[in-house]
N, C-alpha and C positions, 0 to 999 in steps of 0.2 A: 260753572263758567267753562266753558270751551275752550278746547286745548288752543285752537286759534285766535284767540282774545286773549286770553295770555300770555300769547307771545306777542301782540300787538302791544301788552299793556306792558308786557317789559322792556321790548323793544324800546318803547316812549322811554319810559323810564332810564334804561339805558343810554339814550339821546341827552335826556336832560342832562347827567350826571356828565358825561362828558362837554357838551357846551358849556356848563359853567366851569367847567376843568381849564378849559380852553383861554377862559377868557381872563384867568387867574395871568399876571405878571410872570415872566420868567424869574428865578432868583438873582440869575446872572446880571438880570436889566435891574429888578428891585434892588441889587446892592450899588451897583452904580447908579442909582437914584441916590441912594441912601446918601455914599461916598459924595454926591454932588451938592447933598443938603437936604432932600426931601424934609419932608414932615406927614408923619405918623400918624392917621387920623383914625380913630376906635369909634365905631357907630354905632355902639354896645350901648345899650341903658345906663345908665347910672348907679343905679346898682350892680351889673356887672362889671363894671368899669373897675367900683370899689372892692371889690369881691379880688379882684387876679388884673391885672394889666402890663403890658409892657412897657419896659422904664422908656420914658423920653414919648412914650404916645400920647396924644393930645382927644380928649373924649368933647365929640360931638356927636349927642344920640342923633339917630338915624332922623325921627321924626319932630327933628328942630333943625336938620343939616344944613338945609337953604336958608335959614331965618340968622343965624351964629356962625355959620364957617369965615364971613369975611372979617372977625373977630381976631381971629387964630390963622386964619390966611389971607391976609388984606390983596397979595400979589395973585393973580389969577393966572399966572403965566409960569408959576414956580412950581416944581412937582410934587403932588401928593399921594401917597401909599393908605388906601383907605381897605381898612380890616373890620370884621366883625368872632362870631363866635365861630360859625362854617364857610361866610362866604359868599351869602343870598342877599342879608343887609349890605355889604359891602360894595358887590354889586348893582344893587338899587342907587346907593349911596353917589356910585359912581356915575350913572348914568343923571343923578341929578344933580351933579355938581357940574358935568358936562354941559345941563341945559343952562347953565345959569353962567357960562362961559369960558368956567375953568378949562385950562386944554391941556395940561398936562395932568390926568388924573390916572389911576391903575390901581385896579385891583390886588391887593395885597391875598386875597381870601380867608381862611379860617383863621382862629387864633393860634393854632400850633405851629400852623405851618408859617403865619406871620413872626412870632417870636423865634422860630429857630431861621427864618434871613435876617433878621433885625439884631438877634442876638451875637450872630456868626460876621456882621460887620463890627459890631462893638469891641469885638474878640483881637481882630484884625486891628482895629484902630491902635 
């Protein structure tokens, strides 16, 4: 591979990594979400859900989101903090709760980084 194609191919890569950085919620807004009632939506499998989850999160796997989220969030207008394992699920997650009308939705991203805002309001409470 050529020194110039690897830098294109990291470049991209580069790109991605920060776009979806980007598109991750502030913690400052996710806790005042939180603080205003949010609800916590994990779009983790089910078995990872079971494995490690954060208290008070509500599991809607990613590939039944649109079918079961007005279950768990009948208000489409109330805000939701939607997480997965890094980030990528969460983001899909979002973008398809969005299509479906939701308008208050935000990416929570990974799980660590979701449990230490979620934890950090709990803390406060």
């Amino acid at each position: 591979m050529s020194i110039k194609m690897i830098l294109i191919v990291g470049g991209v890569i580069i790109a991605f990594l920060l776009l979806k950085r980007v598109s991750f919620v502030s913690p400052a807004m996710a806790r005042e979400l939180l603080l205003a009632g949010a609800k916590v939506i994990d779009v983790r499998t089910e078995a990872e859900f079971r494995e490690n989850h954060i208290t008070g999160a509500i599991n809607v796997p990613l590939d039944r989101l649109k079918e079961e989220i007005a279950r768990v969030a009948p208000d489409r207008e109330k805000p939701l903090l939607v997480h997965c394992l890094s980030g990528g699920r969460s983001g899909i997650g979002k973008q398809s709760l969005k299509s479906i009308g939701y308008t208050q939705v935000y990416n929570l991203g990974g799980y660590g980084r979701a449990e230490s805002i979620v934890s950090g309001v709990r803390k406060v409470e």
